[in-house]
Backbone as a printed PyTorch tensor [residue, N CA C, xyz], in Angstrom:
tensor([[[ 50.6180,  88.3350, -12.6430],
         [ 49.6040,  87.2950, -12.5910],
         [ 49.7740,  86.5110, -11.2950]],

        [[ 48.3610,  86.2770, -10.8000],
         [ 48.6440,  85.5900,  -9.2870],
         [ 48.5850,  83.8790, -10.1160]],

        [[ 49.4620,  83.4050,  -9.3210],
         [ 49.8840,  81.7570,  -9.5900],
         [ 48.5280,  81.1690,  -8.8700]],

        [[ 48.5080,  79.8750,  -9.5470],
         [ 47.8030,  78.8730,  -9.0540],
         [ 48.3730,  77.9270,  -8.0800]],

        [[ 48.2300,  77.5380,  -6.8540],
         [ 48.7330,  76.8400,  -5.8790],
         [ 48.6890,  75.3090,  -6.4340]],

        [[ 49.4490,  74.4440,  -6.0350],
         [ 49.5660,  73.4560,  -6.3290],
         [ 49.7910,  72.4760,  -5.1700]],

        [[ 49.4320,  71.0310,  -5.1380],
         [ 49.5420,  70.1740,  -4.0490],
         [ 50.4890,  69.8340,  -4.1850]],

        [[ 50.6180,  68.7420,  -2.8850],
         [ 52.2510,  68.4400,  -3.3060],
         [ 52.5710,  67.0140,  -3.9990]],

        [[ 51.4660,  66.8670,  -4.5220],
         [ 51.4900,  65.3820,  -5.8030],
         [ 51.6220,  66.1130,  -7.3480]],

        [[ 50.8030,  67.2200,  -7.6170],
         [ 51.0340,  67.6840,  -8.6470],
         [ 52.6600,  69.0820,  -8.7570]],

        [[ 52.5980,  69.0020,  -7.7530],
         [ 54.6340,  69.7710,  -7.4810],
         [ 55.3100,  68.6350,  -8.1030]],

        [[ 55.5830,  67.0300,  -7.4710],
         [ 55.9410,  66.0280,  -7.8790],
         [ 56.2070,  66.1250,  -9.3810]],

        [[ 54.4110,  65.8360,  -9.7680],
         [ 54.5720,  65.4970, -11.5390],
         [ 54.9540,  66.5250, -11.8260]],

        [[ 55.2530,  67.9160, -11.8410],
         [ 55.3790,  68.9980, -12.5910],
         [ 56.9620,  68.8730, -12.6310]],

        [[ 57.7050,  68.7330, -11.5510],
         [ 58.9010,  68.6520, -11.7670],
         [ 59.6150,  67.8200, -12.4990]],

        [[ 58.6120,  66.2600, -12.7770],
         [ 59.2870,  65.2340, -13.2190],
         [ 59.1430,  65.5780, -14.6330]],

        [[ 58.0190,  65.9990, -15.1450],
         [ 57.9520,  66.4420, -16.2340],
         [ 59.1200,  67.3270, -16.5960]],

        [[ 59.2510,  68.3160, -15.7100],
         [ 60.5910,  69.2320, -16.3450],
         [ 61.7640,  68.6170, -16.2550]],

        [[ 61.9330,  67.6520, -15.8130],
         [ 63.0650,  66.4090, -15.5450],
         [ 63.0350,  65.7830, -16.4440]],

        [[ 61.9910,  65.0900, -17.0340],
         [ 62.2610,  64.2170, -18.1260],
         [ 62.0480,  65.0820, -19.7490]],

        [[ 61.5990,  65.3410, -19.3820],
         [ 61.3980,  66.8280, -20.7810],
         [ 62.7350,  66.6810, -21.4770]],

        [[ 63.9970,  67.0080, -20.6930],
         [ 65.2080,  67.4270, -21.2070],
         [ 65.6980,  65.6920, -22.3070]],

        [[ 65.1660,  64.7140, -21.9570],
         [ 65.4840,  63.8470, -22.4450],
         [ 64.2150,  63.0320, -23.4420]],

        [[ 63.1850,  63.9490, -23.9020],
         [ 62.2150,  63.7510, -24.4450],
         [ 61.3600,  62.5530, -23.9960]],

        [[ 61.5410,  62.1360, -22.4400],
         [ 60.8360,  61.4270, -22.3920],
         [ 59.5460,  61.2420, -21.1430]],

        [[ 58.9970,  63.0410, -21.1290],
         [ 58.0640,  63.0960, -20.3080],
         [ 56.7810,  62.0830, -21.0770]],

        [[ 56.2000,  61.6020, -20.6040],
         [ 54.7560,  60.8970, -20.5430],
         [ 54.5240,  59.5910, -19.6850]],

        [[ 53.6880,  59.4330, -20.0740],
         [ 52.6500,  58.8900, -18.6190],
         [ 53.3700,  57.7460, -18.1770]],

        [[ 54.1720,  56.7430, -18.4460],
         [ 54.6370,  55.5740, -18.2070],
         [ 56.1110,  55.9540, -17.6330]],

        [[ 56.8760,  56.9220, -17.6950],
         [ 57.7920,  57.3560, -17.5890],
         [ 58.1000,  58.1510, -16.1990]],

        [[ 57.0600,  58.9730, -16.5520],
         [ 56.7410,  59.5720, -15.2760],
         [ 56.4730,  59.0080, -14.3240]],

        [[ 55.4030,  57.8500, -13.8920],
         [ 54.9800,  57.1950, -13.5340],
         [ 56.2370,  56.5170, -12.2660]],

        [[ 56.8320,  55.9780, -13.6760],
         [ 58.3710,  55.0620, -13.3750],
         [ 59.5010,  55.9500, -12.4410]],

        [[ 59.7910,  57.2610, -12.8530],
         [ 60.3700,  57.8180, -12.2900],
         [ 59.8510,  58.4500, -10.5740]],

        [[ 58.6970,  58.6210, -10.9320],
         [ 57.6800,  59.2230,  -9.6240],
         [ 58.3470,  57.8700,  -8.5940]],

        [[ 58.0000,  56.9160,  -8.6630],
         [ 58.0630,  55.4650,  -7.9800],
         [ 59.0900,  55.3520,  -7.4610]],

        [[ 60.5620,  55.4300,  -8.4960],
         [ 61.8120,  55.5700,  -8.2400],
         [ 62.7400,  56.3960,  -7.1250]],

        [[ 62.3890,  57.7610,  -7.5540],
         [ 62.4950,  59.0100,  -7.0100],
         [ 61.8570,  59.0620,  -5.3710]],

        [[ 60.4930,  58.7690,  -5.0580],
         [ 59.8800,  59.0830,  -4.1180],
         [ 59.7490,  57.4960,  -3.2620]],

        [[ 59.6310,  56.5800,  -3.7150],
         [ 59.3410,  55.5320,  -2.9530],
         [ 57.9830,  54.6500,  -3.0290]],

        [[ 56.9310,  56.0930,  -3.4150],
         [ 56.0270,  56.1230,  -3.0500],
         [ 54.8990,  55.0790,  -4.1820]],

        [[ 53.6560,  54.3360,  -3.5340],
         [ 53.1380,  54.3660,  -5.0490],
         [ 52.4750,  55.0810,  -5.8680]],

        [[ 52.0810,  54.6470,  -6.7180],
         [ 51.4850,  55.7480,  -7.8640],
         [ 51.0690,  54.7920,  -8.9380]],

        [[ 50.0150,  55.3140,  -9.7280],
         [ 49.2640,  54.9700, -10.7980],
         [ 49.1280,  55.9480, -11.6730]],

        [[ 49.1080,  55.2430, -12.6210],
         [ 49.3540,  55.6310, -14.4570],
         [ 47.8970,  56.4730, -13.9640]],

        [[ 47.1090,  56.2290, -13.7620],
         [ 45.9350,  56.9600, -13.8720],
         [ 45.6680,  58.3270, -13.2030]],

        [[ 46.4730,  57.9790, -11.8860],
         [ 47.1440,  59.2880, -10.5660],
         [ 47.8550,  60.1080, -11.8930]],

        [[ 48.4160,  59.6640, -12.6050],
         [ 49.1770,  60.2290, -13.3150],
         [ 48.7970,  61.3990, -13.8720]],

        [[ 47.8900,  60.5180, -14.8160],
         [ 47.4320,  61.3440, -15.7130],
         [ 46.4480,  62.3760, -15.5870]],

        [[ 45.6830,  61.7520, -14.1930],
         [ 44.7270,  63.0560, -13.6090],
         [ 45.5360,  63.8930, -13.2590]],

        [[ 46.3400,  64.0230, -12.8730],
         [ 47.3040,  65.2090, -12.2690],
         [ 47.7420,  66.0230, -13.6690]],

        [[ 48.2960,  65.1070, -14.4830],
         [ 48.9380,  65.8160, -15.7790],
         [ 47.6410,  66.9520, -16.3370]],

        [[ 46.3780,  66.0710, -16.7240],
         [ 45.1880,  66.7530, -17.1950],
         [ 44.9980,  67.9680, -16.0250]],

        [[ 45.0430,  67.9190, -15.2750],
         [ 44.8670,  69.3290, -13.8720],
         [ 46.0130,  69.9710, -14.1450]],

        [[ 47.1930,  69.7480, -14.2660],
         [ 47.8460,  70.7950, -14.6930],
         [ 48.1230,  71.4220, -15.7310]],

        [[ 47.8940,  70.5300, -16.6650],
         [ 47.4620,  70.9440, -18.0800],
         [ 46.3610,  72.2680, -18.1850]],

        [[ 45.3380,  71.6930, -17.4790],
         [ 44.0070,  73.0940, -17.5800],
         [ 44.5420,  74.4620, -16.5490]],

        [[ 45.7770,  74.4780, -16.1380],
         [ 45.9120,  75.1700, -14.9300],
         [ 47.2860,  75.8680, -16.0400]],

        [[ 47.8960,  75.3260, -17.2250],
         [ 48.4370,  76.2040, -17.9090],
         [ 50.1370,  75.7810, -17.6760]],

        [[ 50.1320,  74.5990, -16.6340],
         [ 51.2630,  74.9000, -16.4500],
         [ 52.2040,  73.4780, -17.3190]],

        [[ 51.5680,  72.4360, -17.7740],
         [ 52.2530,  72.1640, -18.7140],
         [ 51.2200,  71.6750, -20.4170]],

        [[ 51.7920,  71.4080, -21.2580],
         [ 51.6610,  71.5330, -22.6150],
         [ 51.4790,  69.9860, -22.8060]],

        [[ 50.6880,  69.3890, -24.0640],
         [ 50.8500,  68.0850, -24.1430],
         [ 51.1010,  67.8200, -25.7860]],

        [[ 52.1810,  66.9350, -26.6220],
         [ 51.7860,  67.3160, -28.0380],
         [ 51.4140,  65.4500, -28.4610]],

        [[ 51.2230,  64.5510, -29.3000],
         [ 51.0660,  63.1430, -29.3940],
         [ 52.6340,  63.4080, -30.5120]],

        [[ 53.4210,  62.2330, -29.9360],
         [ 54.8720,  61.8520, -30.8950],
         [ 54.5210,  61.0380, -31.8880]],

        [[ 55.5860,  60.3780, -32.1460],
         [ 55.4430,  59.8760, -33.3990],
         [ 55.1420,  58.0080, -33.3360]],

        [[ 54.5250,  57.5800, -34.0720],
         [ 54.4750,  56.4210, -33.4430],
         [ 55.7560,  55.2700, -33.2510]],

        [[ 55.8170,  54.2690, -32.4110],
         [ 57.4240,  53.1990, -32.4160],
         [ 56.6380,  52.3110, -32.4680]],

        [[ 57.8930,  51.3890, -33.0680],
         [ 57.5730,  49.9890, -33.2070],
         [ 57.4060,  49.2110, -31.2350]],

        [[ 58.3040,  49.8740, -30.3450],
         [ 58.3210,  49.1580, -29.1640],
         [ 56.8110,  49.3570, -28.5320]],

        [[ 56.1340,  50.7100, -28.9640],
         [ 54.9250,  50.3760, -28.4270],
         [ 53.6150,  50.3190, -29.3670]],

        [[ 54.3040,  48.8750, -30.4800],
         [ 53.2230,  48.0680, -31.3130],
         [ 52.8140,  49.3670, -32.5510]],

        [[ 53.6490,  50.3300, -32.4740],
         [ 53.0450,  51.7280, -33.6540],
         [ 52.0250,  52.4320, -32.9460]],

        [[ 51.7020,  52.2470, -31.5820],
         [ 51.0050,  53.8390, -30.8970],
         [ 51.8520,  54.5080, -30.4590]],

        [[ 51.4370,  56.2980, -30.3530],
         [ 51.7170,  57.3870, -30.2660],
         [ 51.6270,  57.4030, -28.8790]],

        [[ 53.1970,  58.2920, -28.2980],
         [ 53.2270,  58.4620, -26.5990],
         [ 52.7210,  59.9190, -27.0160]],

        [[ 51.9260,  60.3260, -25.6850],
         [ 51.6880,  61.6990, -25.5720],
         [ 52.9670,  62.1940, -24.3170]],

        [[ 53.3330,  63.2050, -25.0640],
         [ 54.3900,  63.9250, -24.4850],
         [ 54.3070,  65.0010, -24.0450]],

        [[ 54.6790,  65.4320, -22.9490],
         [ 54.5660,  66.9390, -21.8120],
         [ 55.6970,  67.6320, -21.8490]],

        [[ 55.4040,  68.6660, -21.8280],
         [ 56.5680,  70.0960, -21.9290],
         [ 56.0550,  70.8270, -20.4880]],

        [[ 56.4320,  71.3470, -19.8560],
         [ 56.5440,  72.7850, -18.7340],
         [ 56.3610,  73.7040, -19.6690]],

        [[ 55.2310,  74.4450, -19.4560],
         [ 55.4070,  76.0860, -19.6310],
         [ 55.7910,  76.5290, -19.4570]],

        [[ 56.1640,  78.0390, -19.8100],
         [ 56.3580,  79.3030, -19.2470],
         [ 56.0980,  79.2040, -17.7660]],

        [[ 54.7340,  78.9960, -17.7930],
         [ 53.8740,  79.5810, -16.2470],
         [ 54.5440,  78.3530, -15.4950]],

        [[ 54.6680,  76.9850, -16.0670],
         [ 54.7560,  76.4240, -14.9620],
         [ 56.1080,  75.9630, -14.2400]],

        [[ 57.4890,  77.0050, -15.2850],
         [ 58.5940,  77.0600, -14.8480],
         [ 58.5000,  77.8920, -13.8180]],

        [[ 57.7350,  79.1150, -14.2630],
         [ 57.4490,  80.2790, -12.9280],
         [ 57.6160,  79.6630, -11.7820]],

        [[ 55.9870,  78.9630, -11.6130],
         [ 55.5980,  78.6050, -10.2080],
         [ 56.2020,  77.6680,  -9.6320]],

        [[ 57.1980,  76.6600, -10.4910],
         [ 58.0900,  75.7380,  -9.8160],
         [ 59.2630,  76.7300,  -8.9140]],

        [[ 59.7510,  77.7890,  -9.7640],
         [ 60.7630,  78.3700,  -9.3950],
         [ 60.2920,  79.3480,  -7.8970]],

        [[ 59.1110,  79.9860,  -7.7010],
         [ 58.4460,  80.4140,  -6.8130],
         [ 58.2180,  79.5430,  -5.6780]],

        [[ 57.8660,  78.0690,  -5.9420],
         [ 57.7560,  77.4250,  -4.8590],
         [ 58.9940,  77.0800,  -4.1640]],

        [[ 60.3110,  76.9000,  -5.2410],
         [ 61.9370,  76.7170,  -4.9240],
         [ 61.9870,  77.7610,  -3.5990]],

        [[ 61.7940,  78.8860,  -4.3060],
         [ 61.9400,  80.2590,  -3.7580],
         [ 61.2150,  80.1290,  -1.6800]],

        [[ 60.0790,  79.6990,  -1.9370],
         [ 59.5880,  79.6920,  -0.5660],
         [ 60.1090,  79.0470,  -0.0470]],

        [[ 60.4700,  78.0180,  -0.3710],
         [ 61.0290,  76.4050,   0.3990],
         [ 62.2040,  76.7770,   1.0350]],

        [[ 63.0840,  77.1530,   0.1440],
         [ 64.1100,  77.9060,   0.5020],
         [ 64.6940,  78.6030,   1.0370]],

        [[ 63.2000,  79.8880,   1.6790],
         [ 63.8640,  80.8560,   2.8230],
         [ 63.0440,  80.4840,   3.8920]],

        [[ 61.9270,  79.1920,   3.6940],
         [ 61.9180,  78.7980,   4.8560],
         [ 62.8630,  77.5820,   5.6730]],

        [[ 63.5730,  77.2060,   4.7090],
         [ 64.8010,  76.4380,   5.4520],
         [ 65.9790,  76.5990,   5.8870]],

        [[ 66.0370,  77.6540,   5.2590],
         [ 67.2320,  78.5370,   5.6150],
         [ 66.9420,  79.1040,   6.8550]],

        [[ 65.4960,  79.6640,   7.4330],
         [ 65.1500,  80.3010,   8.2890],
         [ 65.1450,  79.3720,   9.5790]],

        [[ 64.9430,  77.8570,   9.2040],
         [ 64.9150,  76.4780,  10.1910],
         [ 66.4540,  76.2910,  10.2720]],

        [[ 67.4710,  75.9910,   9.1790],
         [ 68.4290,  76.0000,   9.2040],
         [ 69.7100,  77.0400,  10.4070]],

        [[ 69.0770,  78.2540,  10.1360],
         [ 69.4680,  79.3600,  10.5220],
         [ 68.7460,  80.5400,  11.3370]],

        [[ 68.2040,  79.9220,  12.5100],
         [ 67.3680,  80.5670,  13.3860],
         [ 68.0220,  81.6980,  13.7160]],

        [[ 69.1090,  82.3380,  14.2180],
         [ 69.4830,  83.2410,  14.4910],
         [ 69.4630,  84.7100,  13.4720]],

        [[ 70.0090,  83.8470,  12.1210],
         [ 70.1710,  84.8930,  10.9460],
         [ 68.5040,  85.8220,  10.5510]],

        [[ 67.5830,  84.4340,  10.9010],
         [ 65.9570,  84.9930,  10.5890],
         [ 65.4770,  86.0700,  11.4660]],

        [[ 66.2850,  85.8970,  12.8270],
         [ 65.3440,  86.6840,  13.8960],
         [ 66.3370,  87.8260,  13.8020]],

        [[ 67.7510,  88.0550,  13.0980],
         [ 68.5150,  89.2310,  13.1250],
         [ 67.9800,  90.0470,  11.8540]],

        [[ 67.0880,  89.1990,  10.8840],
         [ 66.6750,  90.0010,   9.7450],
         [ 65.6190,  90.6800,  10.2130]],

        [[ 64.6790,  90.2020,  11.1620],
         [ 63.2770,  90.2800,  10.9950],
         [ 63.5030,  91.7180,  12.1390]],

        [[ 64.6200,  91.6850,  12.9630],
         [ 64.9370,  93.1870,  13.9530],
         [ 64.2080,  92.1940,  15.1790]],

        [[ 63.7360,  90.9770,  15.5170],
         [ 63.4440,  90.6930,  16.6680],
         [ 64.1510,  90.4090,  17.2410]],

        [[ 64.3650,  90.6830,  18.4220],
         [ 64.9110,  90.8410,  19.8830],
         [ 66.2700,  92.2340,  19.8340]],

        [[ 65.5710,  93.0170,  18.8360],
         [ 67.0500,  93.8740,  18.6730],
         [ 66.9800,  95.4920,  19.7480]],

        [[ 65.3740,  95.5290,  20.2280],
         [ 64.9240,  96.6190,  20.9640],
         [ 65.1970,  96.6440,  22.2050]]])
């Protein structure tokens, strides 16, 4: 299956999601918080969630509604999981990033792979 490309705001949320996932506490306020933290950058609950909903229709993460708490008055957080697909394409984009820095990192090793200047 050919992957769906992704920007590099929804790379962001996708990862944070698989970041906070492990501690059950992907959703929108969280993410949000961490995005801010992590990057510097700003961001809105609403940035948020458009991104979440786009990657949602793109397969690459899941959404289920929890259970309700007293801290937020008895409403339900909606909570995000990573897919399948969208562990893939995180791991694919790892993958590019990777041998292109290695290749910046290590100019010599790239041009001894690639056979240039070996004629």
């Amino acid at each position: 299956m050919k992957r769906s490309y992704l920007g590099e705001f929804e790379e962001i949320v996708l990862l944070t999601v698989a970041v906070l996932e492990l501690q059950k506490q992907a959703y929108g306020v969280a993410i949000t918080h961490e995005i801010i933290e992590q990057t510097g950058r700003s961001v809105r609950l609403n940035q948020i969630h458009s991104a979440l909903d786009r990657l949602e229709d793109k397969g690459m993460v899941k959404s289920e509604m929890g259970e309700p708490t007293a801290e937020r008055g008895g409403r339900r957080k909606r909570l995000f999981s990573v897919t399948a697909y969208g562990r893939r394409t995180l791991q694919e984009i790892q993958e590019v990033r990777v041998s292109f820095w290695n290749r910046l990192l290590n100019p010599l090793n790239s041009i001894g792979q690639r056979g240039w200047g070996m004629g």
